[in-house]
N, C-alpha and C positions, 0 to 999 in steps of 0.2 A: 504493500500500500504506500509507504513512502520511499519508494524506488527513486523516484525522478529528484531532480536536484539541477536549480537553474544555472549553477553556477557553470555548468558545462556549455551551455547557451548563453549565457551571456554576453550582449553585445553583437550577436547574430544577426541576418538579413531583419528576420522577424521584430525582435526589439527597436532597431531602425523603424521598421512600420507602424509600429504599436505607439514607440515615444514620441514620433513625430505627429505623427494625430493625437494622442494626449495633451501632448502641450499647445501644440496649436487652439484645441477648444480648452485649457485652462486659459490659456492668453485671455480669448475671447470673455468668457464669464469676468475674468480680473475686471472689467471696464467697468463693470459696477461695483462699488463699494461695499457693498451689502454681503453678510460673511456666508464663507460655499463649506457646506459639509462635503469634504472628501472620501472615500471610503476605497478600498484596495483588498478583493474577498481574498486574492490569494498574491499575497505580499512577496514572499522568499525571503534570503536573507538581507536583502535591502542592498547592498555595495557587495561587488565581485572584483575577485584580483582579475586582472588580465594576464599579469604574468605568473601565476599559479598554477599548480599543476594541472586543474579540470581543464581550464581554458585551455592551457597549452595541449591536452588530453585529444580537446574537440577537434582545435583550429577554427572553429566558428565564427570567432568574435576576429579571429584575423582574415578573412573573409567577410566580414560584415564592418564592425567599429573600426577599421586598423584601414578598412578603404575609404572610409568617410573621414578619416583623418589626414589623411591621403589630401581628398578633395579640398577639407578644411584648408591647408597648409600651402595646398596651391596658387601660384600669384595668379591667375585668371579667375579664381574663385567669385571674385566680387563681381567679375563682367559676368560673368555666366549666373552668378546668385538671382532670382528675382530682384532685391530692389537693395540689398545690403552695401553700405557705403565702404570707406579703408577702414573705420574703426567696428571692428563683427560684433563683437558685443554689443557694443552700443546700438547698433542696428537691430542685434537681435529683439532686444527690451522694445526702442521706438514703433517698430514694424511689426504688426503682428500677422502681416502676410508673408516677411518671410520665413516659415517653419522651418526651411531647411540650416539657413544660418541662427536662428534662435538654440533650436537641438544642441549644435555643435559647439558653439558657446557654453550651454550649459553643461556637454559635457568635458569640454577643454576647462571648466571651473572648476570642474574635481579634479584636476591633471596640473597643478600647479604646485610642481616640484621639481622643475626643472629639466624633467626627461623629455628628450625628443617624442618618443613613444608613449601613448597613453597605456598608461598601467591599471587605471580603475575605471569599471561600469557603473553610473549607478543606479538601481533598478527605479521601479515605477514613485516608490513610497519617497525616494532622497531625492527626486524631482521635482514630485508635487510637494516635497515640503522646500525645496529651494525657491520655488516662486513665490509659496506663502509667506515667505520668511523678506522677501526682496524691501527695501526699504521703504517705497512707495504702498507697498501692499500690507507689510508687516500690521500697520493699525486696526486693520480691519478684524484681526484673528479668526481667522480661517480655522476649519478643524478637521486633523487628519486622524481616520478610525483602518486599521490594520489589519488583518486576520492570516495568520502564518497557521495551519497543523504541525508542515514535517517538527519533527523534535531539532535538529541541529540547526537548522533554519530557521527556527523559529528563537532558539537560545540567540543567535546570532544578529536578529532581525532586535531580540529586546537593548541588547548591548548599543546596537549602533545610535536605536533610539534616546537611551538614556544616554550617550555622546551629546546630541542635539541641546541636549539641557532645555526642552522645546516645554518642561512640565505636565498641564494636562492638553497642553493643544494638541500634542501626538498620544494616541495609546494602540495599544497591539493585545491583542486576544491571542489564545492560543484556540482558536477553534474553526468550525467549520466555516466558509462564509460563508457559504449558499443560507448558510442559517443563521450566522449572524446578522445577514445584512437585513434581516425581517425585522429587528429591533429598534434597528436605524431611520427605518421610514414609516410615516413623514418625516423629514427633521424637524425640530424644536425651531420657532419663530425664532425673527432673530429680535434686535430692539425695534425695528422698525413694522416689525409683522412680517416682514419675506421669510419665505420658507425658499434655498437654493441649495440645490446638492451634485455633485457630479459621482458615478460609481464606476469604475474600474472593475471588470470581471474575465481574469483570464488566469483560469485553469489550466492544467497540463496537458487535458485532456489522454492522460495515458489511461487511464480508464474510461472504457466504451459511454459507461453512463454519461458520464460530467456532462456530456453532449444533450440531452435530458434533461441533465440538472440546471444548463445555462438555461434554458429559452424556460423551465418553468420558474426560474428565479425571476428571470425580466419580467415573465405575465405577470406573480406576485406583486414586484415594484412597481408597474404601469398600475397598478391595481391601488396602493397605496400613497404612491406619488407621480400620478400622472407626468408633470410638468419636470422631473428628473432627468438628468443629460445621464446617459447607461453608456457607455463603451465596452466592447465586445470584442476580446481577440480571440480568433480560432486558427488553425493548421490547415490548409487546404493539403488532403491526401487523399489518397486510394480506398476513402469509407465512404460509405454512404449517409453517414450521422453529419460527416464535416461536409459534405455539397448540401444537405438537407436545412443545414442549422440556421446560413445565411438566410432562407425563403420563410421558414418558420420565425426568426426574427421580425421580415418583412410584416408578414400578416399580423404578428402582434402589434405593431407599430399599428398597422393600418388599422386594426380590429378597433386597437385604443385612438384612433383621430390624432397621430403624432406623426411628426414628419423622421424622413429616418436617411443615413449614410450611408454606404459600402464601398469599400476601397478594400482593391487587393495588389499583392505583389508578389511577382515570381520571377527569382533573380534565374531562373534559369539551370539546367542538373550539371548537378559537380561533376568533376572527372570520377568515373569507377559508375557514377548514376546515386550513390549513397547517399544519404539523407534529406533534411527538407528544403524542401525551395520555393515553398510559396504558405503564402499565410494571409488570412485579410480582416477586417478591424469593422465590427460593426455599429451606429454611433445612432442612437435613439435620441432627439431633438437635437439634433446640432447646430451649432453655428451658423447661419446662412452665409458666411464668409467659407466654411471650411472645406469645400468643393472647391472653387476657388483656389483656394488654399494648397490643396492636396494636387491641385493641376501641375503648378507650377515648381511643388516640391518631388515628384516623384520621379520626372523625368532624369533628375540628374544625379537622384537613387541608384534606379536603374542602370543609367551610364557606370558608375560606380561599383555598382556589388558586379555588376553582370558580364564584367569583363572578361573573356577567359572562359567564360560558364556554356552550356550548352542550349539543348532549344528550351521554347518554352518562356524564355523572357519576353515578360509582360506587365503592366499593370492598368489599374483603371480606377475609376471612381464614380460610382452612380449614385444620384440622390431622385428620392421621391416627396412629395408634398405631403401633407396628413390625407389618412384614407378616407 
C-alpha cells in the first residue's frame, strides 16, 4: 500500500504540468485579497533532493526539471518567454500570464546556493506556501491544510513544515485525503463573508481504485462547495480508469453548472519505450485567463522535455463553459 514514493518522480515531465497550472491559477485567485483555503489531499514529502539517490535512481527529474533549467538559463529565454523582461523574477510576480517564467523563478528560489545545477524540487505544499508567504500576499493569511498517509513521507512532510515556522497557517494530517478533505468544505467565512478555497488532488494512482476515489471526491466537493477551484492531476496510460476519469470529470463539472479545464502533455516515449510520458491536469472553475495561459506556456514545455524523445509528442488545452 505505501509502495510509491515521489521522491523518484520528482521534478519529472509531469510535475512540470501539474506546477505550472497550479500556480498559474494561485497567481490568479492572489488578485483578491480575501484569504484562499489551500488544501493538498496527497502532499508527499514536501522538498526532494535532486541529487539523491531516488532521483538519480529515476533520471526523471533530469529529463524533466534539469531541461527546464536548461531553458531557464538560456540567453534567448526572455525573447522566446511570452512577455518576461531581463529581470525573470521580477516578471514572474508582475505577469501572471507568464506561467512559464513564474514556475522557474520559483523554483531557481529554492536553488540559491550557489550550484550551477539545481539540487532541490519542491513539491506542490512549499509552492503554495511560497506564494502565500510572498510579501505582498503575506497579510492576507492564507491557509495551507496537508494530508500525507505514507509513514516516511509523511515524518518528512511534518519536519519541513515545522522549518517554515508558518504556526497554524500550515498543518499536515497524517490521513487519508479523499477523506479529509470532506471536513474542509465549505471553508469557514473569512472576515469579510467570502468563502475561497483552491484543492489540489493528485494521487498516485498506483492503485486501480484512486481513479474512483478522485471523481467521487470532486462530486462530494461540487456538492458542498460549489464555487471551489478543484485541480486534478492524472497519468495518461494504457487503462481505461485514466482515458475515462478526464470525461467523468467533465460531466461533473457540467452536471454541477461549473465551467471546467483540461490540459495535457506528452513529452513523447523514452529510449527503451519505458515509463510515463504523458499526464494531464484537470481544473474545475478556472481562471478564465488560464487557457490563455497554458497556450502560451506549453509550447516551449514541449520544445524542452521532448527533445530527443520519440513519437507521440503533444499537448493541448481545452476548456468548456458551465453545462
Amino acid at each position: 500500500m505505501f509502495s510509491y514514493r515521489h521522491a523518484f518522480h520528482a521534478g519529472n515531465h509531469a510535475d512540470v504540468l501539474k506546477h505550472i497550472t497550479l500556480l498559474a491559477t494561485l497567481r490568479h485567485l492572489m488578485r483578491k485579497d480575501s484569504p484562499l483555503l489551500l488544501v493538498d489531499t496527497h502532499a508527499g514529502a514536501g522538498i526532494y533532493r535532486l541529487d539523491g539517490g531516488a532521483a538519480q535512481t529515476s533520471g526523471e527529474a533530469a529529463a524533466g526539471i534539469a531541461r527546464m533549467q536548461a531553458l531557464w538559463a538560456h540567453p534567448d529565454f526572455d525573447e522566446k518567454s511570452a512577455s518576461a523582461p531581463a529581470n525573470k523574477a521580477q516578471a514572474a510576480i508582475n505577469n501572471e500570464a507568464d506561467a512559464l517564467a513564474d514556475y522557474l523563478a520559483l523554483i531557481a528560489g529554492f536553488n540559491r546556493d550557489g550550484n550551477d545545477d539545481w539540487r532541490v524540487y519542491p513539491g506542490s505544499p512549499l509552492l503554495m506556501h511560497a506564494l502565500m508567504t510572498e510579501p505582498a500576499r503575506a497579510p492576507v493569511h492564507d491557509r495551507l491544510k496537508l494530508f500525507e498517509m505514507h509513514p516516511t513521507d509523511a515524518q518528512a512532510l511534518q519536519a519541513h513544515i515545522e522549518q517554515l515556522e508558518a504556526g497554524r497557517q500550515v498543518t499536515m494530517a497524517r490521513q487519508d485525503g479523499f477523506d479529509g478533505l470532506k471536513a474542509l468544505l465549505p471553508p469557514p467565512p473569512a472576515a469579510g463573508g467570502s468563502r475561497r478555497a483552491l484543492v489540489l488532488i493528485d494521487p498516485s494512482y498506483e492503485i486501480k481504485s484512486d481513479y474512483a476515489k478522485v471523481a467521487a471526491a470532486v462530486q462530494d466537493a461540487l456538492k458542498r462547495f460549489a464555487t471551489g477551484v478543484y485541480l486534478v492531476w492524472y497519468p495518461i496510460i494504457g487503462r481505461p480508469e485514466a482515458h475515462g476519469l478526464p470525461r467523468r470529470l467533465k460531466t461533473l463539472a457540467q452536471q454541477a453548472g461549473r465551467t471546467w479545464l483540461h490540459t495535457t502533455l506528452n513529452v513523447g516515449a523514452a529510449p527503451g519505450g519505458a515509463g510515463l510520458s504523458a499526464s494531464g491536469m484537470f481544473v474545475i472553475n478556472p481562471p478564465h485567463s488560464l487557457k490563455g495561459t497554458l497556450d502560451a506556456a506549453l509550447p516551449l514545455v514541449l520544445q524542452a522535455l521532448g527533445d530527443g524523445r520519440g513519437r507521440g509528442q503533444a499537448w493541448s488545452v481545452e476548456a468548456g463553459d458551465a453545462g
